[in-house]
ZAZA-692311 format. One record per residue (C-alpha): residue number from 1; residue in three letters; x, z, y. Coordinates in steps of 0.1 Angstrom, whole numbers, plus 2048, in hexadecimal, padded with zeros to 3 digits. Last residue first. Layout:
BEGIN
REC   num   residu     x     z     y
REC   NUM      Ala     X     Z     Y
...
This chain:
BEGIN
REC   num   residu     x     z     y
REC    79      Unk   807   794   85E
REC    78      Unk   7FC   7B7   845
REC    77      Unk   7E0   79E   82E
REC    76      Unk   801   78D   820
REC    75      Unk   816   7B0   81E
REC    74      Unk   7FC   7BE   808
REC    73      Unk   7F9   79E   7F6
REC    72      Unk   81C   7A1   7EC
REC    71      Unk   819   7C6   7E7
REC    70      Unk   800   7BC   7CD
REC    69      Unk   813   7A6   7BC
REC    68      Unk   82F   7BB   7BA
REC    67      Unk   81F   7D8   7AC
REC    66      Unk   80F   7BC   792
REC    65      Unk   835   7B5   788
REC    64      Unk   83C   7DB   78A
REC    63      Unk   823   7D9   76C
REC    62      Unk   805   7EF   76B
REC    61      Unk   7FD   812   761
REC    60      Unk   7F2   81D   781
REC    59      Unk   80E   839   785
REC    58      Unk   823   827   772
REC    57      Unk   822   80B   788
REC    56      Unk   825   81C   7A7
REC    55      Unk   846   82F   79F
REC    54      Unk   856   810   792
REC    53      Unk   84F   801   7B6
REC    52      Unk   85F   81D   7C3
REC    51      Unk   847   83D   7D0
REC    50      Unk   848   843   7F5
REC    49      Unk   82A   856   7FD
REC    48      Unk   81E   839   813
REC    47      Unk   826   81D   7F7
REC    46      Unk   80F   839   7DF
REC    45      Unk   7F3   82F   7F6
REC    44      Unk   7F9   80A   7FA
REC    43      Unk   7F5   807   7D6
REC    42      Unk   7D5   818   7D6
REC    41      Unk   7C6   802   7ED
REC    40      Unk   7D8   7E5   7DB
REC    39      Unk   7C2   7EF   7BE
REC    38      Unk   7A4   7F5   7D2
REC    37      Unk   7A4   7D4   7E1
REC    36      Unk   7B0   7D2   806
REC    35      Unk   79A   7C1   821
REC    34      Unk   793   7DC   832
REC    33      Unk   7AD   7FA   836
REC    32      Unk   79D   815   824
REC    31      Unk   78B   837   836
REC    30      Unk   791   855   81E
REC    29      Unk   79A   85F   800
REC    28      Unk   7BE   84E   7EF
REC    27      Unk   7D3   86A   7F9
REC    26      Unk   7E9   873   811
REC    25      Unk   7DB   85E   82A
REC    24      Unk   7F7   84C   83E
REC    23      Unk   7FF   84F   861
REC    22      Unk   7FD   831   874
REC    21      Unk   7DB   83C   884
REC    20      Unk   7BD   830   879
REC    19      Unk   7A9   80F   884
REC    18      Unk   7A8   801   860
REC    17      Unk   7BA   7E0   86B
REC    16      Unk   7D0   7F9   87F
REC    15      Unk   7DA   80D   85F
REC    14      Unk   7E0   7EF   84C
REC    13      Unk   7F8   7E5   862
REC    12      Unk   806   809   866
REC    11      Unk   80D   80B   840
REC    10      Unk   81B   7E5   83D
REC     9      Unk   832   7ED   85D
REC     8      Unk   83B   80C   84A
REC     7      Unk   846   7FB   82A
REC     6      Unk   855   7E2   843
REC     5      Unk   86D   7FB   850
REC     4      Unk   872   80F   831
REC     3      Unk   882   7EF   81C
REC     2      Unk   863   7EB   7FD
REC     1      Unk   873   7F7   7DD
């Protein structure tokens, strides 16, 4: 589980690269933070509604290795 402080720097980052406001779209509709592929799209989503890492991946049906991955590259494309 991503520490709450940089899970919302990683929100608002992504927010500002889409030029939205920091506050997270409840749902995965809407303008996407460029850059991001649909899957870390969607990962960055369920970060937002605060969902654990084992949370995520059995929501998408993927390892919590590949939920790692992607947050890595979230947090990589975030600085």
């Amino acid at each position: 589980m991503l520490d709450p402080a940089l899970q919302r720097r990683l929100v608002a980052s992504a927010a500002a690269a889409a030029g939205q406001r920091s506050t997270p779209a409840p749902a995965a509709s809407g303008p996407k933070p460029a850059g991001l592929t649909p899957r870390e799209r969607e990962v960055l989503v369920l970060i937002a509604q605060a969902l654990t890492n084992r949370e995520i991946a059995a929501r998408l049906f993927i390892g919590e290795v590949a939920v790692n991955t992607h947050i890595n590259n979230l947090l990589a494309k975030a600085q």
